[in-house]
KEKOLDREN-215534 format. One record per residue (C-alpha): residue number from 1; y, z, x; residue in one letter. Coordinates in steps of 0.5 Angstrom, whole numbers, plus 500, padded with zeros to 3 digits. Example, Ala and Ser with C-alpha at 12.3 -4.5 7.8 and 13.67 -1.06 7.14 Angstrom:
REM KEKOLDREN-215534
  num   c2   c3   c1  residu
    1  491  516  525       A
    2  498  514  527       S
***
This chain:
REM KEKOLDREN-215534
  num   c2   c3   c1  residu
    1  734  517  913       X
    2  735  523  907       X
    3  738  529  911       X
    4  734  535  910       X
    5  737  542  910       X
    6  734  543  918       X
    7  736  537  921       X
    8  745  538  918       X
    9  744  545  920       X
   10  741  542  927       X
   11  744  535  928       X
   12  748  537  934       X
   13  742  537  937       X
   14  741  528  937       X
   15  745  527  943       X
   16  742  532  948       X
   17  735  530  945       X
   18  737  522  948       X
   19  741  524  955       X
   20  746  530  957       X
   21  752  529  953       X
   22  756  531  959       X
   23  754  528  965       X
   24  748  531  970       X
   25  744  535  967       X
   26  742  543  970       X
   27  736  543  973       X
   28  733  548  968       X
   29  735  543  962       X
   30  730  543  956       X
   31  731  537  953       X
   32  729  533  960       X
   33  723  532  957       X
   34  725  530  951       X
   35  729  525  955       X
   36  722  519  954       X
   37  724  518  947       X
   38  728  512  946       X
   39  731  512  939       X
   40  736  516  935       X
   41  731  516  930       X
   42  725  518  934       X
   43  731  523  935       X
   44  732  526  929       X
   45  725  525  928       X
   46  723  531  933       X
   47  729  537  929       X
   48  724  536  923       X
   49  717  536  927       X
   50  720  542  933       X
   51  718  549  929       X
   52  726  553  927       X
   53  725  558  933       X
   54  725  552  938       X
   55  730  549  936       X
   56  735  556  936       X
   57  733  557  942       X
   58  735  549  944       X
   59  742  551  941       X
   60  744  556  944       X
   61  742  553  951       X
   62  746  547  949       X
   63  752  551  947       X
   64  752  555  953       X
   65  751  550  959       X
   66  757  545  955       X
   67  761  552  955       X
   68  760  552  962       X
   69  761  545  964       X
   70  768  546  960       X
   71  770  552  962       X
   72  768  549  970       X
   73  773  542  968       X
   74  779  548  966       X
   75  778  551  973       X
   76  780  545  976       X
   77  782  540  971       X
   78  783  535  977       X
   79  776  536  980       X
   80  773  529  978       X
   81  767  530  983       X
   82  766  537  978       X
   83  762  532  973       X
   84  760  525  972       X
   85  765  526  966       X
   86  772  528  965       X
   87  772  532  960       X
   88  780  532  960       X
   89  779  526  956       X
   90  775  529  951       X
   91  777  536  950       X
   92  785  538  949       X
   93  786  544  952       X
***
């Protein structure tokens, strides 16, 4: 796949398009109804299809709700109910 200018601006967004990177979702998660497509390449598909404003505006919700999620594991590091993922092994504080 040739990489345009949007997709290696938006490429942090191919996970959150097949699953939530960490752990359940928030209720309010757009990219639940992303959720149906299967494949990566679906997914890298959907960066170059979704107009400019969308895809900020799913940027920013991703950044914010992974800030939370880390900032809620910092709390209580030894809470492994906190997420379905510990995010000890994955982020060094």
């Amino acid at each position: 796949m040739n990489l345009s200018e949007k997709s290696i601006k938006h490429i942090g967004l191919v996970v959150p398009f097949t699953c939530c990177p960490i752990g359940e979702p928030v209720s309010e998660c757009p990219f639940i109804p992303f959720w149906k497509n299967n494949s990566r390449k679906d997914n890298e598909e959907l960066i170059e299809k979704l107009p400019e404003e969308e895809l900020e505006k799913l940027q920013t919700f991703h950044d914010k709700c992974l800030r939370k999620k880390i900032e809620q594991v910092r709390r209580n590091p030894d809470d492994e109910k906190s997420n379905e993922v510990n995010l000890k092994e994955y982020f060094k504080y």
